[in-house]
BAPA-477277 format. One record per residue (C-alpha): x, y, z. Coordinates in steps of 0.001 Angstrom, whole numbers, plus 500000, padded with zeros to 6 digits. Each point is the difference from the previous one (the first is absolute). Layout:
N
- X,Y,Z $
...
//
This chain:
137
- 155269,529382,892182 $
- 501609,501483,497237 $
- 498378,503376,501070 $
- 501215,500177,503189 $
- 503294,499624,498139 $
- 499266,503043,498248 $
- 498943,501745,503025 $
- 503483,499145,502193 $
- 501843,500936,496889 $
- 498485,503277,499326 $
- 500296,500824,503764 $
- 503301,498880,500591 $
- 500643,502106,497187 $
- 498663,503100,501029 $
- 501585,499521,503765 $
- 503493,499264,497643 $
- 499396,503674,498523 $
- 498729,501794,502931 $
- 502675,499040,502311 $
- 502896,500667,496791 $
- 498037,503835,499990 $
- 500303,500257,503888 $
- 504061,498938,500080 $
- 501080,502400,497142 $
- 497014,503190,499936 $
- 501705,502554,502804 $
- 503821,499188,498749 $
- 500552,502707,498289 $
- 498052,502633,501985 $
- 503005,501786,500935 $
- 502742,499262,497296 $
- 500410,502044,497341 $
- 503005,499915,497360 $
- 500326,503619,501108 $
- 499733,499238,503536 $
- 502463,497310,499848 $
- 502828,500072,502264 $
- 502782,499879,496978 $
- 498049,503037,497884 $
- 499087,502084,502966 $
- 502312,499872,502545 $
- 503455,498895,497669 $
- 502543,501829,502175 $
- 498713,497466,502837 $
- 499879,496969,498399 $
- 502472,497876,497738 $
- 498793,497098,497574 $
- 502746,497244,500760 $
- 498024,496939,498449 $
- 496598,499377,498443 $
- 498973,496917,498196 $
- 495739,498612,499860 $
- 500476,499023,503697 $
- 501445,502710,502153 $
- 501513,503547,500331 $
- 502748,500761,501649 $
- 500797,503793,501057 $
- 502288,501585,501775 $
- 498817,502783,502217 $
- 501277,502705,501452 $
- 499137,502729,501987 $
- 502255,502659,501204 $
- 500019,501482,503843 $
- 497388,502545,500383 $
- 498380,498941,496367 $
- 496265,499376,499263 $
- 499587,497928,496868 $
- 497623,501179,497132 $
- 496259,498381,500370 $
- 500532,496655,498093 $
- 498348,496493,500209 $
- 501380,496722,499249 $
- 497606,497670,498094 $
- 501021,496522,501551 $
- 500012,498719,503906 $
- 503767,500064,501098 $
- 502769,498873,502190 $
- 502170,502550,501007 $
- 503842,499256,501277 $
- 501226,503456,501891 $
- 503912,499936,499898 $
- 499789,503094,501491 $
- 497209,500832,501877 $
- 498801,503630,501117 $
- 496932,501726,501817 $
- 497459,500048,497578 $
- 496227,502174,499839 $
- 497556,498324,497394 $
- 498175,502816,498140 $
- 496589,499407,498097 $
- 497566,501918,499031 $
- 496960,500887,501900 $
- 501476,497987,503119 $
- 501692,501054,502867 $
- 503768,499305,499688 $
- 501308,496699,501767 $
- 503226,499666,501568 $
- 501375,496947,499283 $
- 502908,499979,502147 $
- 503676,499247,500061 $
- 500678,496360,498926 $
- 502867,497944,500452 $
- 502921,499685,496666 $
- 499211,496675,498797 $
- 496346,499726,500846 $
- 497898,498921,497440 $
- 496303,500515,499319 $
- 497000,499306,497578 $
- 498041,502846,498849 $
- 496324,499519,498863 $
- 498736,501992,496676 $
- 498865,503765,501793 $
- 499380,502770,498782 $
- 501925,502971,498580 $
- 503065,500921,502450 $
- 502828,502254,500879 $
- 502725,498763,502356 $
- 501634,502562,502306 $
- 503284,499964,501758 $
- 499977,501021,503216 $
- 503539,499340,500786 $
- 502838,503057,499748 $
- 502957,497500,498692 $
- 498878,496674,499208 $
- 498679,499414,496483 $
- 497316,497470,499312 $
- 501470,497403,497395 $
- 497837,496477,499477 $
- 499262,497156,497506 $
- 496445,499967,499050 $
- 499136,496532,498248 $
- 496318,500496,498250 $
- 497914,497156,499255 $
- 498615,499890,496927 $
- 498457,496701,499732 $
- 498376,500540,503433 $
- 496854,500801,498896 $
//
């Protein structure tokens, strides 16, 4: 009996581990501290609060203005007080045109990959809340 202790430990154990690997191992795949939104793109984005559970930026993007390639590190919610006609730009993808949403919609944003946010509109500047969540993963 006490073996088959041993054995249920030891591979509840190694399940434990291999499932803590599988949550955390692709994270980071696209963040870098260079790629981060605040060091790479700081004309765009505005640190309003941080502490060790969210982010808070500002972000801005003026009419006819694609962003520098950046990445956020942390799944988000985004509040758009002022929303605008917006292309997604990664590389090696085709561009995606993510349309014109309504001011006041709000959205959650997934970790991607390395981005730059285009404009499309001839007046109407971009400006939203982007609430990262650190502890989300």
């Amino acid at each position: 009996m006490r073996r088959v202790w041993k054995v249920v430990l030891m591979a509840g154990a190694l399940g434990a581990a291999f499932l803590a690997g599988q949550s955390t191992s692709h994270f980071d795949q696209w963040w870098t501290a260079d790629n981060d939104a605040l060091a790479a793109a700081p004309q765009h984005h505005k640190l309003l609060f941080e502490n060790e559970e969210v982010k808070v930026l500002e972000v801005t993007v003026a009419p006819g203005v694609r962003e520098p390639l950046h990445a956020h590190r942390y799944p988000s919610v985004l509040y758009y007080i002022s929303a605008a006609h917006m292309k997604e730009h990664s590389p090696g993808v085709p561009a995606v045109d993510r349309g014109l949403r309504a001011d006041g919609t709000v959205i959650f944003l997934p970790v991607g990959p390395p981005h730059q946010m285009e404009n499309l509109e001839s007046t109407k500047p971009l400006k939203a809340i982007r609430v990262e969540l650190k502890k989300s993963r």
